[in-house]
Legacy VTK file of the C-alpha trace (Angstrom):
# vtk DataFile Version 3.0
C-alpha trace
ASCII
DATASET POLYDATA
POINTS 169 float
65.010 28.294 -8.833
61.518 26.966 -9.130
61.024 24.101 -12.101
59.356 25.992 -14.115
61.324 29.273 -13.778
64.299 26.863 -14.879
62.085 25.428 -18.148
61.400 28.907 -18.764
65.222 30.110 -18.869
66.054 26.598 -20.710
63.717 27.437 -23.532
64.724 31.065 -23.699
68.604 30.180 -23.554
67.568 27.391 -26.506
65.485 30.012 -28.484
67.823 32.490 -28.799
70.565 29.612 -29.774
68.084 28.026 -32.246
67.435 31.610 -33.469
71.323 32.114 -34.575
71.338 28.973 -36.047
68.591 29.722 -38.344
70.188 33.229 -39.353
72.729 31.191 -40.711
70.825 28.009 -42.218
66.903 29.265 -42.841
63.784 27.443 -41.785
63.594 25.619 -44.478
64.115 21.736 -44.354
65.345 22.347 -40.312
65.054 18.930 -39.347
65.492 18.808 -35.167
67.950 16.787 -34.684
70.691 18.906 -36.121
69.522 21.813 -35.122
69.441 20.132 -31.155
73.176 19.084 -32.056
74.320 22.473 -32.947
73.074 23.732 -30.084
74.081 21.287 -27.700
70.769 19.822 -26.832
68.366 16.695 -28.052
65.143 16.663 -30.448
63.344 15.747 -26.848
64.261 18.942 -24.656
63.736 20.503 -27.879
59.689 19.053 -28.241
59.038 19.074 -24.300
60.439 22.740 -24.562
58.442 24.124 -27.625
55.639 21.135 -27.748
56.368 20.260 -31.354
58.472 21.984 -34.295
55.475 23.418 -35.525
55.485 25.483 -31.892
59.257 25.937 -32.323
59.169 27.803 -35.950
56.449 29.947 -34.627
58.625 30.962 -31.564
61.069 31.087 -33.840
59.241 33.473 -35.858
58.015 35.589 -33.540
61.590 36.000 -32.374
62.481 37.303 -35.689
59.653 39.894 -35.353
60.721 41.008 -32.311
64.283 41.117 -33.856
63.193 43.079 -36.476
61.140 46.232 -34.329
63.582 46.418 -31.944
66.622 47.145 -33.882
64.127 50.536 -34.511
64.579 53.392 -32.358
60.957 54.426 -30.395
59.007 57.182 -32.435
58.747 58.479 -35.907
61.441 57.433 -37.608
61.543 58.061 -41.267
61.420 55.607 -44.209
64.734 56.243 -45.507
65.800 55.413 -41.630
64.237 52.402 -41.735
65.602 51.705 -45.126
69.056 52.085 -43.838
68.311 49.729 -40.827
67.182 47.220 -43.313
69.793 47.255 -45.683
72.459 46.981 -42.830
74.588 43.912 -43.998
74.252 42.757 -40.433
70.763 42.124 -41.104
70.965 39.995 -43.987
69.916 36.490 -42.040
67.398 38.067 -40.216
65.580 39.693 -43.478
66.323 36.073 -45.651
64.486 34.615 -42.462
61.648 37.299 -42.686
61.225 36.520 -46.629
60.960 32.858 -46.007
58.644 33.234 -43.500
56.365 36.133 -45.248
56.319 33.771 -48.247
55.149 30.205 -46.840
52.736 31.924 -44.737
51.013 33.042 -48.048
51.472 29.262 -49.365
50.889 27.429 -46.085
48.604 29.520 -44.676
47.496 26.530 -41.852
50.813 25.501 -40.473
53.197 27.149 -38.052
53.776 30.149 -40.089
50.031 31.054 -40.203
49.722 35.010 -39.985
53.289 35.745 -40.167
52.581 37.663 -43.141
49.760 39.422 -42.312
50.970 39.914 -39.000
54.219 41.876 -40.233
52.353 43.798 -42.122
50.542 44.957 -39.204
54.003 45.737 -37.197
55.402 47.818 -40.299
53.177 49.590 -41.015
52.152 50.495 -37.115
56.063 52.055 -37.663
55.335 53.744 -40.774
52.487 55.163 -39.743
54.335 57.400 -36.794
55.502 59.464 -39.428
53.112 58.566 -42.465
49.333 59.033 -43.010
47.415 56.517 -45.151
47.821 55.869 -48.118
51.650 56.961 -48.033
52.378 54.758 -45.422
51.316 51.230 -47.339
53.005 52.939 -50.284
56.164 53.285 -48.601
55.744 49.994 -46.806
55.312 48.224 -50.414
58.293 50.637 -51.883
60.486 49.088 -48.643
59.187 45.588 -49.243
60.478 45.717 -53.137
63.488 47.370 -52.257
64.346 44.542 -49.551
63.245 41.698 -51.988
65.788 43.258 -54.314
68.367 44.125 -52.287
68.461 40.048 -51.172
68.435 39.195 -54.840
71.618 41.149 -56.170
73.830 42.567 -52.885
73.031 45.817 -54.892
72.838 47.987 -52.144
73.756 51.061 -53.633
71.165 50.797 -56.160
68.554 49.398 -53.936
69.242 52.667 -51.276
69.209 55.634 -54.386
65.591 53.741 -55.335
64.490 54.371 -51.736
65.740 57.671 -51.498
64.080 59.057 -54.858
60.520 57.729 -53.391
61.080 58.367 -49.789
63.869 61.171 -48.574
LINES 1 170
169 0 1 2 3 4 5 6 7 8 9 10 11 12 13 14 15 16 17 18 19 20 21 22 23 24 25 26 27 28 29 30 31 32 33 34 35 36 37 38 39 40 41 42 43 44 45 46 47 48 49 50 51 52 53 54 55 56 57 58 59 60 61 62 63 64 65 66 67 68 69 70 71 72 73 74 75 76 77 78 79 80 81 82 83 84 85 86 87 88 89 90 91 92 93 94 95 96 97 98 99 100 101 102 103 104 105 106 107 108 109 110 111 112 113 114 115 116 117 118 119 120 121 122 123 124 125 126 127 128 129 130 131 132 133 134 135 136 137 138 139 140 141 142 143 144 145 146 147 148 149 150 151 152 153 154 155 156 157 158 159 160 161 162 163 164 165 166 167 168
């Protein structure tokens, strides 16, 4: 395998393991060095890899958007679907990662989360909009956003999913 073909499936292999681990821990305070020990690596494979750990949080973040429209199936797919999808227990880490991320790249709007906000914002409502005209689909996007916010804030799914389904059957 060509060096850089090998780099490429080192960093990949290393993403996806750096990924779990911030499921479970956030982004917040990640300090390399034990992230590269739970993961079986070193801080330097982890910097010649992803250049700094500025450039790993945003692969790291990018990986969570990519997380997040894939576990969606292709076409219109209606907001209490994606409601469902969100409030899937299983998703939990992945939508406490999206919330950190949405809200330091509001407060930090220069460092490696930079557009992470605005940038999901684009990918939802590019979903919402299969099956939703404008205004209704930033309406439901915002009613989805709340919903999730409050969902991570009290476990109360059952309440969180009848709210949903009185805006958006």
């Amino acid at each position: 395998m060509p060096r850089d073909a090998q780099g490429s499936a080192r960093r990949a292999e290393l993403l996806e393991k750096a990924y779990a681990y911030v499921l479970q821990h956030g982004l917040a305070g990640m300090s390399l060095r034990p992230l590269a020990e739970a993961i079986e690596t070193s801080p330097r494979v982890l910097l010649y890899l992803f250049g700094s750990k500025d450039g790993l949080v945003r692969a790291l973040l990018a990986r969570a958007r990519e997380a997040e429209l894939d576990g969606l199936p292709p076409g219109e797919v209606p907001v209490a679907a994606v409601w469902e999808w969100l409030a899937a227990p299983e998703h939990r880490g992945l939508l406490r990662l999206w919330v950190e991320g949405y809200a330091r790249s509001l407060v930090e709007p220069d460092g490696p989360w930079a557009g992470f906000a605005e940038a999901t914002v684009a990918d939802w409502l590019a979903v919402l909009r299969r099956t939703l005209t404008e205004p209704a689909a930033t309406a439901a996007l915002a009613l989805l956003r709340g919903a999730l916010l409050d969902l991570l804030a009290t476990g109360d799914r059952a309440r969180t999913t009848a709210a949903v389904q009185a805006f958006a059957p």
